[in-house]
Backbone as CSV, one residue per row, in Angstrom:
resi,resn,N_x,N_y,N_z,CA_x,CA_y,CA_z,C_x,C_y,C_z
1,UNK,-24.844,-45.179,31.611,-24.437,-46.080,32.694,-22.956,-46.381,32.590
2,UNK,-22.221,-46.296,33.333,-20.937,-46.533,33.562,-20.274,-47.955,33.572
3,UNK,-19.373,-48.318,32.969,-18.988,-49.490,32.594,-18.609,-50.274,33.873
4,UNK,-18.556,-51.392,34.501,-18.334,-52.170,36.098,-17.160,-51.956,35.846
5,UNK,-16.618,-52.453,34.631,-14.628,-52.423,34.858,-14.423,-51.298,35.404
6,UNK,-14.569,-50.046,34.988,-14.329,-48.918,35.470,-14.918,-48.738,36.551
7,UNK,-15.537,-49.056,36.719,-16.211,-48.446,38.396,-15.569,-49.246,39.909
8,UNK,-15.275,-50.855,39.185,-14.245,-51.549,40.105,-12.838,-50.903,40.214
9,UNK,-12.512,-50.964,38.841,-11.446,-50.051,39.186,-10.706,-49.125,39.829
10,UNK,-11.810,-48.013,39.728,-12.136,-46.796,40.735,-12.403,-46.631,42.045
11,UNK,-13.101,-47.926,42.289,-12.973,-48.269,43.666,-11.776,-48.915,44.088
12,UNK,-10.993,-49.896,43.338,-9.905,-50.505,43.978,-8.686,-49.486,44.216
13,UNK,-8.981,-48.057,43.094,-7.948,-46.848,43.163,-8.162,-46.231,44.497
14,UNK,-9.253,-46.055,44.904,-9.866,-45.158,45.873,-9.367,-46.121,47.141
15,UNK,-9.672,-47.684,47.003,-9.367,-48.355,48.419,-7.778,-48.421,48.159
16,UNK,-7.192,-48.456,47.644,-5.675,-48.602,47.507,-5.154,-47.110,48.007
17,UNK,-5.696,-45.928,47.803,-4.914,-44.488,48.485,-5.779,-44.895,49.386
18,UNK,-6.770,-44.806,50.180,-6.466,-45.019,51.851,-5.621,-46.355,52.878
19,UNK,-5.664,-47.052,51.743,-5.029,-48.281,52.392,-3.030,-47.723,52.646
20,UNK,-2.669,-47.404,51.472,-1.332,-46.291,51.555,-1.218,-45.070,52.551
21,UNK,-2.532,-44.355,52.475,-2.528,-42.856,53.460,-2.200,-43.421,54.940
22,UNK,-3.030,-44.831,54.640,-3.136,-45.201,56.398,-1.762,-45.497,57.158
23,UNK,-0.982,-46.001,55.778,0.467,-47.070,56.656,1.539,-45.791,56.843
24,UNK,0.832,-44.631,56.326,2.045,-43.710,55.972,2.633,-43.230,57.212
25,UNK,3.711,-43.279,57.677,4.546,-42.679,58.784,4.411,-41.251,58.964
26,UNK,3.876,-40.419,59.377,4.458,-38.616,59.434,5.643,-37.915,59.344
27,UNK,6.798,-39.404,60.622,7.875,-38.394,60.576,8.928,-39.086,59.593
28,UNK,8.439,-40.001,58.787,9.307,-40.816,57.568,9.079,-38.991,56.410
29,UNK,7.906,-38.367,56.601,7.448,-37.629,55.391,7.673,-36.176,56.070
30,UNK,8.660,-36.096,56.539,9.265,-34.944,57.489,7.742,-33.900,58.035
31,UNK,6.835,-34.667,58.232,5.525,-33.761,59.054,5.647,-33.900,60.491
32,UNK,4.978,-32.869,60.976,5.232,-32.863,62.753,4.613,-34.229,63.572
33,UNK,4.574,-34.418,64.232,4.032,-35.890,64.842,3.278,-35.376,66.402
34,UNK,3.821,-34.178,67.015,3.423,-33.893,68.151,2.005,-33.455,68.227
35,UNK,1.471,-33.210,67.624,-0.118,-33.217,67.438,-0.638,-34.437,67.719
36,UNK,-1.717,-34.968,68.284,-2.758,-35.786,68.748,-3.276,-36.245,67.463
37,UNK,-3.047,-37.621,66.704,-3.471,-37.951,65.565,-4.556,-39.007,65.458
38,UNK,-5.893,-38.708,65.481,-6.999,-39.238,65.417,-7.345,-40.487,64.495
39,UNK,-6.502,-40.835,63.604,-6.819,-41.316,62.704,-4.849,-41.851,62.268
40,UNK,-4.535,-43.725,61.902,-3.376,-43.718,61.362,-3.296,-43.177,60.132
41,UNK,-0.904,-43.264,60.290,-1.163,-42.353,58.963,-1.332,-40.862,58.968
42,UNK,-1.190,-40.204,57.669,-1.330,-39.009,57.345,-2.378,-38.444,56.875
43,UNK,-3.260,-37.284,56.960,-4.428,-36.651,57.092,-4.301,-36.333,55.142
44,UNK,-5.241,-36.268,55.050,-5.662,-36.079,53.464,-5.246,-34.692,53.105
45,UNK,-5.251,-33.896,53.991,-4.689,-32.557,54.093,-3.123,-32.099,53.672
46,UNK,-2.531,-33.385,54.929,-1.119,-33.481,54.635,-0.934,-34.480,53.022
47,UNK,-1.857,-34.676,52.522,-0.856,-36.122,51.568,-1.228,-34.897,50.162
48,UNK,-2.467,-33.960,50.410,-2.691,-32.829,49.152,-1.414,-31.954,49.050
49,UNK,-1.223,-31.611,50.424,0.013,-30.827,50.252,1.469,-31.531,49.759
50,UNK,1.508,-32.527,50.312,2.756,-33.337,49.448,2.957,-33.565,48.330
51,UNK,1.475,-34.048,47.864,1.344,-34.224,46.379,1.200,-32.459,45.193
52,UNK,1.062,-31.675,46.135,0.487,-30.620,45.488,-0.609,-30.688,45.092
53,UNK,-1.728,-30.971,45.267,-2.824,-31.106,44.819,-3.649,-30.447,45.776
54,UNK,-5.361,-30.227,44.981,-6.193,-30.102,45.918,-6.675,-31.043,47.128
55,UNK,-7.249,-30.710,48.448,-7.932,-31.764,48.880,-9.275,-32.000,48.833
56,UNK,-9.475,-31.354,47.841,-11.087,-31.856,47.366,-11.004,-33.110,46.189
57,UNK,-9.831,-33.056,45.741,-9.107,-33.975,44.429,-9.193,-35.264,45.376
58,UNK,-8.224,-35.193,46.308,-8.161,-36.429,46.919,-8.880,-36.855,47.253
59,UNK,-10.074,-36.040,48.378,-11.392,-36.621,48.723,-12.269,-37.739,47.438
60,UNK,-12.354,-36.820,46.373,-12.541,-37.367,45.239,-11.788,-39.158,44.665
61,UNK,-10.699,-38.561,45.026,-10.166,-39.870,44.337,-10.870,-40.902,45.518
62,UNK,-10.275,-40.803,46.690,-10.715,-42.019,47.066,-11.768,-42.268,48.043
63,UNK,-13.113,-41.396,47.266,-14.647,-42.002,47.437,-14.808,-42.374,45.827
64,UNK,-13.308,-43.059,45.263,-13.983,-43.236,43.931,-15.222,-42.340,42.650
65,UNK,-14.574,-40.621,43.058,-15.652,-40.127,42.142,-15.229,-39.451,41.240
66,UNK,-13.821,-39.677,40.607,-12.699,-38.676,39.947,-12.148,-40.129,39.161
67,UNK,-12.081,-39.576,37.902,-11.849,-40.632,36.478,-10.353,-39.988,36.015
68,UNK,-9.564,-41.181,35.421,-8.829,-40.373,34.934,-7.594,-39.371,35.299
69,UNK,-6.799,-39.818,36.523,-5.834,-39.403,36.787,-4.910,-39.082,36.463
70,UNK,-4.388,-37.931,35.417,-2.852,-37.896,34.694,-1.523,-38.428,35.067
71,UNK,-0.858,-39.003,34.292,0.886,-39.424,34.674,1.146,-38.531,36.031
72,UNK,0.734,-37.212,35.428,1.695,-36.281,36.454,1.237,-36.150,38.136
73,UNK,-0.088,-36.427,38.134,-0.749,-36.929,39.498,-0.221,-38.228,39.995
74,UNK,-0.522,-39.237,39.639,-0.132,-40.554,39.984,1.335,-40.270,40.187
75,UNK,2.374,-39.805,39.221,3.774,-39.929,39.886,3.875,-39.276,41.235
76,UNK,3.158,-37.912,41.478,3.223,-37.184,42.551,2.405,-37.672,43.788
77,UNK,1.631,-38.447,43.686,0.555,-38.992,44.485,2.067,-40.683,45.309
78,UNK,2.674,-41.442,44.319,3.781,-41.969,44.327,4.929,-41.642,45.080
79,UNK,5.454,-40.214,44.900,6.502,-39.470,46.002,5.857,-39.424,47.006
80,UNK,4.713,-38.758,47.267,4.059,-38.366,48.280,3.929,-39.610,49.264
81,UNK,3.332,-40.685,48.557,3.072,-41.705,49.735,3.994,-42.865,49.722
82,UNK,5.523,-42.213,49.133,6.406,-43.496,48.860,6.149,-44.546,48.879
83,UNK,5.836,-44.962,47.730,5.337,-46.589,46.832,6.711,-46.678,46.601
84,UNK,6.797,-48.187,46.612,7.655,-48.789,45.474,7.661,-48.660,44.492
85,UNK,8.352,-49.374,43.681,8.419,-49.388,41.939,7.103,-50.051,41.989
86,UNK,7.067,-51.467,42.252,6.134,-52.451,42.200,4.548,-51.893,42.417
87,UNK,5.159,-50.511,43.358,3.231,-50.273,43.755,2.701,-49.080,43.214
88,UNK,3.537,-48.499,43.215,3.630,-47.198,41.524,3.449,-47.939,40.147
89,UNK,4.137,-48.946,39.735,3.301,-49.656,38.539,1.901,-50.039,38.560
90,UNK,1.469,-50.797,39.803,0.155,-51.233,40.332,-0.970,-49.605,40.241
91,UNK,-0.364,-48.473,40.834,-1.575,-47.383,41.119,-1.470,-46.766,39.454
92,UNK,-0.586,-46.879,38.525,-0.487,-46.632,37.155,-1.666,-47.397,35.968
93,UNK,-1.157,-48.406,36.507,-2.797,-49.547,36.281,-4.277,-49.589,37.157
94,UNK,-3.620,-49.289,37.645,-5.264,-48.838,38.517,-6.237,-47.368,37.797
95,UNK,-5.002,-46.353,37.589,-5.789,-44.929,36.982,-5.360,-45.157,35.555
96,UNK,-5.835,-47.000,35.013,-6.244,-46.344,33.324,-4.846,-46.481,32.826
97,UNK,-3.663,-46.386,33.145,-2.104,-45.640,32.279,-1.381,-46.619,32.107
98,UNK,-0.559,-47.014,31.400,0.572,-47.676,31.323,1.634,-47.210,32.128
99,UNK,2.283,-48.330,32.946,3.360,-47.803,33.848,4.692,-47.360,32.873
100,UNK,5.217,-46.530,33.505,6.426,-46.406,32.474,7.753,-47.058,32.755
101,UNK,8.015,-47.022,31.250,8.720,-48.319,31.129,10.453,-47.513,30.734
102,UNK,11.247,-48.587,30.354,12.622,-48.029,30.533,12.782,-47.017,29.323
103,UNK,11.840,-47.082,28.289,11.985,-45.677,27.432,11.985,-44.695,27.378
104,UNK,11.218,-44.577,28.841,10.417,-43.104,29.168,11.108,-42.906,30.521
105,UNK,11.527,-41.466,30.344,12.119,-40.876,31.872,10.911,-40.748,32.939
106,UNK,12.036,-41.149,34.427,11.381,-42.077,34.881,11.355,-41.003,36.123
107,UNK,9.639,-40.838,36.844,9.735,-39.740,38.086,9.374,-40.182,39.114
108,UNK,9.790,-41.674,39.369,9.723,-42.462,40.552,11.086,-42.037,41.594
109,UNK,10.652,-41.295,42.939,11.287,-40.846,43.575,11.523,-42.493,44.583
110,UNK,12.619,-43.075,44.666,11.872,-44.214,45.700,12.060,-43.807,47.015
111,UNK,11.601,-44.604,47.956,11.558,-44.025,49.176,12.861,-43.619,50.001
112,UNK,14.114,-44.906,49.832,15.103,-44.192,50.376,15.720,-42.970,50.471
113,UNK,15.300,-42.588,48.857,16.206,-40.747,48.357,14.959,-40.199,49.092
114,UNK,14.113,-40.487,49.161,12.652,-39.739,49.716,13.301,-39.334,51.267
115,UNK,13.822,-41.076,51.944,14.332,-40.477,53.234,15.343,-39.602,53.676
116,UNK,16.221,-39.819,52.298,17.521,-38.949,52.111,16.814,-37.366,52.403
117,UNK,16.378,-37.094,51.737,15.962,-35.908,51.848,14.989,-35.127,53.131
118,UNK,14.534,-36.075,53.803,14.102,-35.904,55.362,15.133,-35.969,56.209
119,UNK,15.770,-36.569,55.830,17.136,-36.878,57.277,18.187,-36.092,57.082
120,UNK,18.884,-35.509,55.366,19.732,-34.638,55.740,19.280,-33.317,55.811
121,UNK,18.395,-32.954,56.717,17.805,-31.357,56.984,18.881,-30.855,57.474
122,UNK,20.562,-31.012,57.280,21.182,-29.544,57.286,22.061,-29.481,56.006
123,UNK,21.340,-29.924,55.105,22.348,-29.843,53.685,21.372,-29.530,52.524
124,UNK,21.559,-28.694,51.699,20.552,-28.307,50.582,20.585,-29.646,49.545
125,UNK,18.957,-30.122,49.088,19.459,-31.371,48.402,17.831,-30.856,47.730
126,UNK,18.263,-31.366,46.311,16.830,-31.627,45.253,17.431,-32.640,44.581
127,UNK,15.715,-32.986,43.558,16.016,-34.252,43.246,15.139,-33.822,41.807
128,UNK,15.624,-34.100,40.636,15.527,-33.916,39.522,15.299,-35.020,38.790
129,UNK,14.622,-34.949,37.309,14.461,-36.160,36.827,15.376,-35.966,35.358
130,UNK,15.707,-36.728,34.501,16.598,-36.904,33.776,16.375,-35.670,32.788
131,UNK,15.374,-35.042,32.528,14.842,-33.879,31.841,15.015,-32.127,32.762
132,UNK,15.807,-32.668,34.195,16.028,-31.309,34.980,14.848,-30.924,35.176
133,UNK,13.532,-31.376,35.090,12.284,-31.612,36.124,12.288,-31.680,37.688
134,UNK,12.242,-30.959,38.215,12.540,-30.590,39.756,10.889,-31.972,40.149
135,UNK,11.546,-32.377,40.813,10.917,-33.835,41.312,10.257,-34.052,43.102
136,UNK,11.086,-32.887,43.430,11.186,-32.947,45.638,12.463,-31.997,46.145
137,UNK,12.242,-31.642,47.048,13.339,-30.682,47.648,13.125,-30.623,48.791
138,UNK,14.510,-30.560,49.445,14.166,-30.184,51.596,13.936,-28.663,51.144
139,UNK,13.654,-28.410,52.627,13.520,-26.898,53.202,14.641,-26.381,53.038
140,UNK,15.675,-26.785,52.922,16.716,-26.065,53.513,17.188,-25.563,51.784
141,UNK,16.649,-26.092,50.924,16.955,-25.989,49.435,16.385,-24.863,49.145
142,UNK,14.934,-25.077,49.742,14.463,-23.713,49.397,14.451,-22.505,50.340
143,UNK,15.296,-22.687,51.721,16.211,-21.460,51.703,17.245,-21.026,51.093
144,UNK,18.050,-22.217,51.040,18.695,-21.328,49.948,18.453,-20.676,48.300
145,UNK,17.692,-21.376,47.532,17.354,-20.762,46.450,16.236,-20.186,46.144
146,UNK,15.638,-20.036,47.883,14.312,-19.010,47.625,12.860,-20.051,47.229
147,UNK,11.589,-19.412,47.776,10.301,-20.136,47.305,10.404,-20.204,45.829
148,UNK,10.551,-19.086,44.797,9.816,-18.551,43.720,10.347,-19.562,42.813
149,UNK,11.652,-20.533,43.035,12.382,-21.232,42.031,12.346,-22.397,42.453
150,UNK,11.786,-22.774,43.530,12.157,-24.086,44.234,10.767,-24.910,44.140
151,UNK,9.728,-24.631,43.170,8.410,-25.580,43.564,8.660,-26.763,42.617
152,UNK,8.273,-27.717,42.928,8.580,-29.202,42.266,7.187,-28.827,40.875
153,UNK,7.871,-29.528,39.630,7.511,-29.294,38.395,8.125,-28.305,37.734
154,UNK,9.311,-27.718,38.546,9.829,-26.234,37.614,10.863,-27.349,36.794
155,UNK,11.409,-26.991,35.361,12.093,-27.075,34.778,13.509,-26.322,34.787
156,UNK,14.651,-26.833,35.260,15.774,-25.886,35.273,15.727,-25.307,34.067
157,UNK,16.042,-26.084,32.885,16.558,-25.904,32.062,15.718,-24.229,31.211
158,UNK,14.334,-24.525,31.435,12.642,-23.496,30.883,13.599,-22.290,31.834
159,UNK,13.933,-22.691,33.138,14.375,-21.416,33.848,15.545,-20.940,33.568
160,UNK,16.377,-21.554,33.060,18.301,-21.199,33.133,18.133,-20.697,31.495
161,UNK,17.090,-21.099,30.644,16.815,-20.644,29.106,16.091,-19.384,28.579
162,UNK,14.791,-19.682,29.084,13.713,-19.064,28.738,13.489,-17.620,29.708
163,UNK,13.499,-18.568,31.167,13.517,-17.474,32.034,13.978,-16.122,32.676
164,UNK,15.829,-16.767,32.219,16.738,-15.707,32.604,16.921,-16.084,34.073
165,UNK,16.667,-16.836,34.428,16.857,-17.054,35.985,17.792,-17.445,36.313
166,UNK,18.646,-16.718,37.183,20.778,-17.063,37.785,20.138,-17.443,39.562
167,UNK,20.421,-18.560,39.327,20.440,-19.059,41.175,22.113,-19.545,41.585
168,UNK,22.605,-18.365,40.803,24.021,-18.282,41.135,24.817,-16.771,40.705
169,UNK,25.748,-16.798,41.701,26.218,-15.322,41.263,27.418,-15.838,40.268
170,UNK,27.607,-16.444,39.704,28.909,-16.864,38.582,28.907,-15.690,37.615
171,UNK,30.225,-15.716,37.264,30.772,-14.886,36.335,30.412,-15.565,35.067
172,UNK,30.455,-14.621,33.718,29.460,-14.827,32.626,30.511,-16.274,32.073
173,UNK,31.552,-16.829,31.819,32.212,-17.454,31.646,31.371,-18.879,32.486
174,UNK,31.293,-18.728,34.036,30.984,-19.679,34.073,29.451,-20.170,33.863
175,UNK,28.570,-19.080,34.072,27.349,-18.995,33.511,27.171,-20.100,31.831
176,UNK,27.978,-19.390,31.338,27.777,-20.544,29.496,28.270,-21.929,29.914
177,UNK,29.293,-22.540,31.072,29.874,-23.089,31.030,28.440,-24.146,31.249
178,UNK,27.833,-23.563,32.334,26.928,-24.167,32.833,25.407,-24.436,31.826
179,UNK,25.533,-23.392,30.887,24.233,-23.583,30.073,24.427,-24.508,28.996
180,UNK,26.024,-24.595,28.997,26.421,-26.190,28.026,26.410,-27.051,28.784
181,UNK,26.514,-27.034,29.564,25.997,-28.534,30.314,25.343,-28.794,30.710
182,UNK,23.962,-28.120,30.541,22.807,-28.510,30.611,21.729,-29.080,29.329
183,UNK,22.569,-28.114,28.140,22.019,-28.552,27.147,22.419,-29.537,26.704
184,UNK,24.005,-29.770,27.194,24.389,-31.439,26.417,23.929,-32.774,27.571
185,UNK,23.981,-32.749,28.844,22.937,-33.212,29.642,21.844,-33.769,29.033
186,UNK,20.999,-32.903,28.644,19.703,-33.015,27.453,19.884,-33.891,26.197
187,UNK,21.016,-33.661,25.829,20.958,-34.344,24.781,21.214,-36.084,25.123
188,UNK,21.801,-35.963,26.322,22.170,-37.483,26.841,21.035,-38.310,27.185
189,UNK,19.926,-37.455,27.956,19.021,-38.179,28.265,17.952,-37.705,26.955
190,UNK,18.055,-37.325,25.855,17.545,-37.385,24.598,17.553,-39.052,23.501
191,UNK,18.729,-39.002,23.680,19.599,-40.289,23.160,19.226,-41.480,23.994
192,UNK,19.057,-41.232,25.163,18.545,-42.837,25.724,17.164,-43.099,25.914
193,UNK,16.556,-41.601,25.998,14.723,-42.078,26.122,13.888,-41.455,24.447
194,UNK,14.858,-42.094,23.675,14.839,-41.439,21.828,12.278,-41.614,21.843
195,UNK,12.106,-42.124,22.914,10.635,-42.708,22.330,9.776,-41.611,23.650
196,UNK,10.311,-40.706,24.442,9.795,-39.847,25.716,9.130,-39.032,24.681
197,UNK,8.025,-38.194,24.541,7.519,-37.769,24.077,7.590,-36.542,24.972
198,UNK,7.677,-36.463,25.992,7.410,-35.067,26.705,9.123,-34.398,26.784
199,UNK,10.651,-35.293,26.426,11.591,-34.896,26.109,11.651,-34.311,24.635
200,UNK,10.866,-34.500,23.593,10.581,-34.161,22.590,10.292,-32.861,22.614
201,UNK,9.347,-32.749,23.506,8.391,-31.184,23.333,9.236,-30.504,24.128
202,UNK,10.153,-30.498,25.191,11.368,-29.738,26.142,11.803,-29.395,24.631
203,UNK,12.610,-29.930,24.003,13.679,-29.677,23.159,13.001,-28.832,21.608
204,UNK,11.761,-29.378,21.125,11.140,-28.324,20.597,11.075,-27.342,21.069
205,UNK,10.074,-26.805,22.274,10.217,-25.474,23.230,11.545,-24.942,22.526
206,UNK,12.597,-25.315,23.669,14.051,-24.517,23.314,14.676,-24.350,22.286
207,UNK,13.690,-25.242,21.640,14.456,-24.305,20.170,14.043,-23.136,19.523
208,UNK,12.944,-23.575,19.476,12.058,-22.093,18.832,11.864,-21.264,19.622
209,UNK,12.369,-21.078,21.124,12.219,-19.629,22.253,13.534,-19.331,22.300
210,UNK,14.792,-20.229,22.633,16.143,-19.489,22.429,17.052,-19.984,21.581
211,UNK,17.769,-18.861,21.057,18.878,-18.430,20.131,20.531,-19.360,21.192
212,UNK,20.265,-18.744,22.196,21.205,-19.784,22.601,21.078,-21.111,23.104
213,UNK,20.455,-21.606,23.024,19.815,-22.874,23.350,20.426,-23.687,21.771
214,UNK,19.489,-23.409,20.687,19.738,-23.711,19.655,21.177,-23.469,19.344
215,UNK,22.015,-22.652,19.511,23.204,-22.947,18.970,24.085,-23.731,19.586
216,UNK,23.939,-23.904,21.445,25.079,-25.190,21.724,24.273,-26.467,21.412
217,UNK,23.156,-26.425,21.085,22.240,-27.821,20.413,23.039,-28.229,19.644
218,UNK,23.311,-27.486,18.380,23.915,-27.703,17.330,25.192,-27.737,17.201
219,UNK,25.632,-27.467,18.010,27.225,-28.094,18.638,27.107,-29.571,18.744
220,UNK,26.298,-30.405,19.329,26.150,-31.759,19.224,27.287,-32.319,20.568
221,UNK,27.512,-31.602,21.257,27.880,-32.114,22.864,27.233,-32.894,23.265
222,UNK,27.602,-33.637,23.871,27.363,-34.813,24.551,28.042,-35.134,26.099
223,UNK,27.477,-34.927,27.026,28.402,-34.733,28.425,27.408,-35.063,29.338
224,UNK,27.993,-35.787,30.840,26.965,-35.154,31.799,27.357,-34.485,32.876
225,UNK,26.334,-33.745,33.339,26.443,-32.767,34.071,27.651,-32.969,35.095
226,UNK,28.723,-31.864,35.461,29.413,-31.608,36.190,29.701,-30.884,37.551
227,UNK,30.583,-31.854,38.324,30.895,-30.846,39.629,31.621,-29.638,39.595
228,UNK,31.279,-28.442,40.604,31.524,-27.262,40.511,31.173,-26.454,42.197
229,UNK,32.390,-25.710,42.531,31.768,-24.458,43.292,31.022,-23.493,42.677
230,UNK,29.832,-23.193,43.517,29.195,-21.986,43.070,28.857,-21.154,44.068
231,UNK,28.886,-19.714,43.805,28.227,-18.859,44.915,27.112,-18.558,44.467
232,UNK,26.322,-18.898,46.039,24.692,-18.242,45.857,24.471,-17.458,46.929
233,UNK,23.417,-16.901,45.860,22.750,-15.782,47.487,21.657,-16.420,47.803
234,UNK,21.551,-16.432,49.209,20.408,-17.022,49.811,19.577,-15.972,50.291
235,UNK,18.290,-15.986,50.056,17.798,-14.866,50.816,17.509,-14.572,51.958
236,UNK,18.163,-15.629,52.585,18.173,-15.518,54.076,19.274,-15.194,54.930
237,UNK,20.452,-15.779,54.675,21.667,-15.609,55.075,22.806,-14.598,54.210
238,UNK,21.977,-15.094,52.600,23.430,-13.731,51.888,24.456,-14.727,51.078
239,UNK,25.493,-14.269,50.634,26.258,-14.913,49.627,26.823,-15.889,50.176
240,UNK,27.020,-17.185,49.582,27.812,-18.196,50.021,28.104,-18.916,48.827
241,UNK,29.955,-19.158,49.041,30.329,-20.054,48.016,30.462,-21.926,48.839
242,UNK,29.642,-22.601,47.841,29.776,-23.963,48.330,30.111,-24.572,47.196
243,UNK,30.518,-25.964,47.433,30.364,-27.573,46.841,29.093,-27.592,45.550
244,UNK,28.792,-27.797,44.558,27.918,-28.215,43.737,28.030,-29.906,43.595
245,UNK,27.281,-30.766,44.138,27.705,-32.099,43.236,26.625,-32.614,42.536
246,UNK,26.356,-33.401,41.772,25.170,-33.974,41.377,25.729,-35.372,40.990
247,UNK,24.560,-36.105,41.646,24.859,-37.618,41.599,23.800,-38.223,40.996
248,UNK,23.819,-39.019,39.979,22.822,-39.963,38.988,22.495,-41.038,39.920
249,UNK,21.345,-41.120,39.908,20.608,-42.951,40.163,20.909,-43.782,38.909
250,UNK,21.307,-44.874,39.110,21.346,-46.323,38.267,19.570,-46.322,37.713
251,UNK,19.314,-46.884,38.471,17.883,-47.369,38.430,16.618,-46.329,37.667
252,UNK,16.670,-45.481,38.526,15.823,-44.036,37.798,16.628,-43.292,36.866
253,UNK,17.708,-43.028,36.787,18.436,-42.091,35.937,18.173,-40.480,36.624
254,UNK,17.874,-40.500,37.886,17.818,-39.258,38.656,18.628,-38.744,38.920
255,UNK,18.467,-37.050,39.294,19.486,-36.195,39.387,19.859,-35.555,40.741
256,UNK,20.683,-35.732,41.872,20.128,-35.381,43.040,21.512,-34.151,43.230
257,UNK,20.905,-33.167,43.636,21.815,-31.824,43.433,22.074,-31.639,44.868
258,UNK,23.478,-31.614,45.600,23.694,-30.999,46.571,24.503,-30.473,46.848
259,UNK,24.324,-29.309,47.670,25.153,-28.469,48.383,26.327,-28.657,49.423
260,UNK,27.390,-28.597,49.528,28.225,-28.896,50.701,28.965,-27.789,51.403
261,UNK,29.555,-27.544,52.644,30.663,-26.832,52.954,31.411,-27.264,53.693
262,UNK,33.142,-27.344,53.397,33.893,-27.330,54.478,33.977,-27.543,55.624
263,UNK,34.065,-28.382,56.892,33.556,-28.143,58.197,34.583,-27.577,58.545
264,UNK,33.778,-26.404,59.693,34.402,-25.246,60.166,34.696,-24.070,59.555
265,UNK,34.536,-24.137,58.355,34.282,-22.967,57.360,33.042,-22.068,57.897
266,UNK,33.370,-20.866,57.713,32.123,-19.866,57.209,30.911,-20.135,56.653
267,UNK,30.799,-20.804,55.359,29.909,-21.325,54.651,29.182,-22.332,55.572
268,UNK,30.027,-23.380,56.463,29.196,-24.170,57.406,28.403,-23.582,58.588
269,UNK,28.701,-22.562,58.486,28.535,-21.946,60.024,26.906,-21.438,59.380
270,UNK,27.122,-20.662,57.931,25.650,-19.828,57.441,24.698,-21.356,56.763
271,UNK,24.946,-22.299,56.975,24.344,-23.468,56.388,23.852,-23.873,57.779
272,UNK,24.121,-23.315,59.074,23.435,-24.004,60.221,22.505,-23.076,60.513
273,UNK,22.981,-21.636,60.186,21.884,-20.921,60.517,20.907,-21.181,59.740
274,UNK,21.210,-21.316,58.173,20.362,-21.592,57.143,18.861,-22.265,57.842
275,UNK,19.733,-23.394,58.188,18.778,-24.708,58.463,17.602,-24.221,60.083
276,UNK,18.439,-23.453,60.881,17.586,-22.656,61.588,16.281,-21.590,61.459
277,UNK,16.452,-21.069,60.190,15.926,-20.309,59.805,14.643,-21.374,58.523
278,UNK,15.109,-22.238,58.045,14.632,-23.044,57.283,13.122,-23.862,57.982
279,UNK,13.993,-24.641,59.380,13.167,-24.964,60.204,11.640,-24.171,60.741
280,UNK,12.019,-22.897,61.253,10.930,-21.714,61.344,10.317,-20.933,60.383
């Protein structure tokens, strides 16, 4: 027999995601709106796909018949239906978990960068978490750097290390320039979340899979990440050199990567088609 705490619980989890699915806007969550919507809010369909999840998961969660929700659901379940801090701590306590606290890197997307990223659909923008944990991305990001690299949960760092993966045509000079500043990056947000346990196991990984990883480790750099032009190929439009910037959140310690060009430049001109092509 199943314990009442838990089963209230489970129900207050289950009535709390439809009570969220219901208030949810469509075109706040860049989904189409011109469809005939039977029901407020966003379809369980649309909130699986946001979250990445199944929609048999969700069904589950909220007829209360699914125990046990991992960190990594609840944060994504969180982006998806932009909670607050306040209501992302609340659905953290609801599935069983301790909310996380300022020790632990933090994958609360809040809703404004959430809107950021719906509203500037003609500028490539992702959003990273202090570990280079790919967190959310527009469309237009993943025209330019392609499906295969752009799904939220990829690790830059697993990819720019382990993988061999260049989402840039840079010359080998600037290539290292960039793999030190990712690893001393790491070490920054090493040093401030010293108690993250899942920054622990990143930095184990890279040591024992690469040789170069481990040796600018042991350099003991300390930096954060820097602005830079880079050329990429897009696989839609073809080579383009743009703007690199990346800007930190206060609050989250997030990483939000974007693309720029020149207006009236070349590069602006293949960033509109981009976004044309992005759109369809």
């Amino acid at each position: 027999m199943k314990d009442e705490n838990v089963t209230s619980q489970q129900g207050e989890l289950a009535a709390m995601l439809r009570a969220w699915r219901d208030r949810a806007h469509p075109a706040d969550l860049g989904l189409p709106t011109r469809s005939a919507r039977r029901v407020p809010g966003i379809r369980r369909e649309e909130l699986a796909a946001l979250a990445n999840l199944s929609v048999d998961y969700i069904v589950r969660l909220e007829q209360g018949r699914s125990e046990n929700p991992s960190p990594q659901v609840v944060a994504a379940l969180g982006r998806a239906l932009r909670l607050s801090r306040d209501e992302l701590g609340h659905l953290y306590l609801l599935a069983g978990l301790l909310p996380p606290g300022r020790l632990s890197v933090s994958r609360h997307v809040s809703p404004g960068i959430q809107r950021m990223l719906t509203q500037l659909g003609g500028t490539p923008l992702a959003v990273y978490d202090a570990t280079w944990t790919m967190l959310s991305r527009n469309q237009l990001w993943v025209g330019l750097q392609g499906e295969a690299t752009s799904e939220p949960g990829q690790n830059l760092l697993r990819q720019t290390f382990l993988d061999g993966h260049r989402h840039t045509l840079q010359g080998e000079q600037q290539i290292a320039r960039f793999r030190r500043a990712l690893a001393a990056d790491l070490r920054t947000a090493a040093g401030r979340y010293p108690q993250d346990r899942e920054i622990q196991s990143l930095i184990g990984e890279l040591l024992g899979a690469s040789v170069d990883f481990a040796t600018l480790w042991a350099d003991g750099v300390v930096e954060t990440f820097r602005t830079e032009r880079k050329t990429v190929l897009s696989p839609l439009v073809g080579v383009m050199t743009l703007d690199c910037d990346v800007l930190t959140t206060t609050d989250d310690d997030l990483r939000i990567v974007i693309y720029t060009a020149a207006a009236s430049s070349p590069e602006s001109e293949r960033l509109r088609d981009l976004a044309l092509f992005a759109a369809t």
